[in-house]
C-alpha positions in Angstrom: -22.6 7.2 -8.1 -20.8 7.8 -5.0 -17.8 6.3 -4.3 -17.1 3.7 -1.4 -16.5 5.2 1.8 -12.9 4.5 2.9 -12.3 3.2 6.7 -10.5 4.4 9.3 -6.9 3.7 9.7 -4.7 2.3 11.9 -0.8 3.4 12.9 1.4 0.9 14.2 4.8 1.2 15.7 7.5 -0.9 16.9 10.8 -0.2 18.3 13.4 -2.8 19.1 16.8 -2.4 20.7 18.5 -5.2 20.8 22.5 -6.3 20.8 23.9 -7.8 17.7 27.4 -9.3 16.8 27.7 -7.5 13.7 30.1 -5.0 14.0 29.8 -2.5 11.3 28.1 0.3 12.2 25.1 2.0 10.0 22.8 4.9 9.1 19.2 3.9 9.1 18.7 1.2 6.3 15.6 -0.5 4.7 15.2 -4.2 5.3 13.9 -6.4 3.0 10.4 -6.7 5.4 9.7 -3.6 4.9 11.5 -2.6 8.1 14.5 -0.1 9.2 17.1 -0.9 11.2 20.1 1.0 12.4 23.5 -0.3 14.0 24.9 1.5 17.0 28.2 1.6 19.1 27.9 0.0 22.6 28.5 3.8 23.5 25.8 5.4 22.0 23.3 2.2 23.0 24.6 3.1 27.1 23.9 7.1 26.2 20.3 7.9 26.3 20.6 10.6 23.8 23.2 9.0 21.2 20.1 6.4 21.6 17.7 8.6 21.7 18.8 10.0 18.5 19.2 6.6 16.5 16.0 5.9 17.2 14.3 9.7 15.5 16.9 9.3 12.9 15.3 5.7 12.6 11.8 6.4 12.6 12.3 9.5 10.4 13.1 6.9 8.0 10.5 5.0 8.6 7.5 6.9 8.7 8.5 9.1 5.5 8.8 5.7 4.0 5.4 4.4 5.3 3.6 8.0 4.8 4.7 7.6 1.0 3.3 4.3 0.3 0.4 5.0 2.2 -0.6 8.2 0.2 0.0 6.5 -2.9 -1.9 3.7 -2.2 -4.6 6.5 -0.6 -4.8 8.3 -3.9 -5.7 5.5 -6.5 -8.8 5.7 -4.7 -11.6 7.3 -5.8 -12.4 10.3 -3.3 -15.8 10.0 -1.2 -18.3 12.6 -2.4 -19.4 14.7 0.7 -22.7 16.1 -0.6 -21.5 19.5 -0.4 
């Protein structure tokens, strides 16, 4: 009995910038939605490559975090025979 065949996938991203009035700065951290978020200076936020940089540092965070649950979740399944 062959198992049932998975679907395809979809990747979705979202990047926010926005100003806040907290005023410690942070490294990327996990929210409790599942999100990351990381506080920057009003200098690096005017530099586009301190910004740029917050923003891979972020998403590095981010997709290692989503990649993990996904292949977790991805290998509880029963693999798809392919008749070969």
């Amino acid at each position: 009995m062959e198992g049932k065949p998975m679907g395809n996938y979809k990747i979705e991203v979202q990047v926010k910038i926005v100003e806040c009035a907290e005023s410690e700065l942070s490294g990327p951290t996990k929210r409790s939605q599942g999100c990351f978020e990381m506080k920057i200076s009003e200098a690096e936020a005017i530099s586009i490559d301190a910004c740029e940089q917050a923003v891979l540092k972020t998403n590095y965070e981010a997709m290692r975090d989503a990649l993990s649950r996904h292949l977790t979740q991805v290998s509880k399944k029963k693999p798809v025979s392919t008749g070969t």
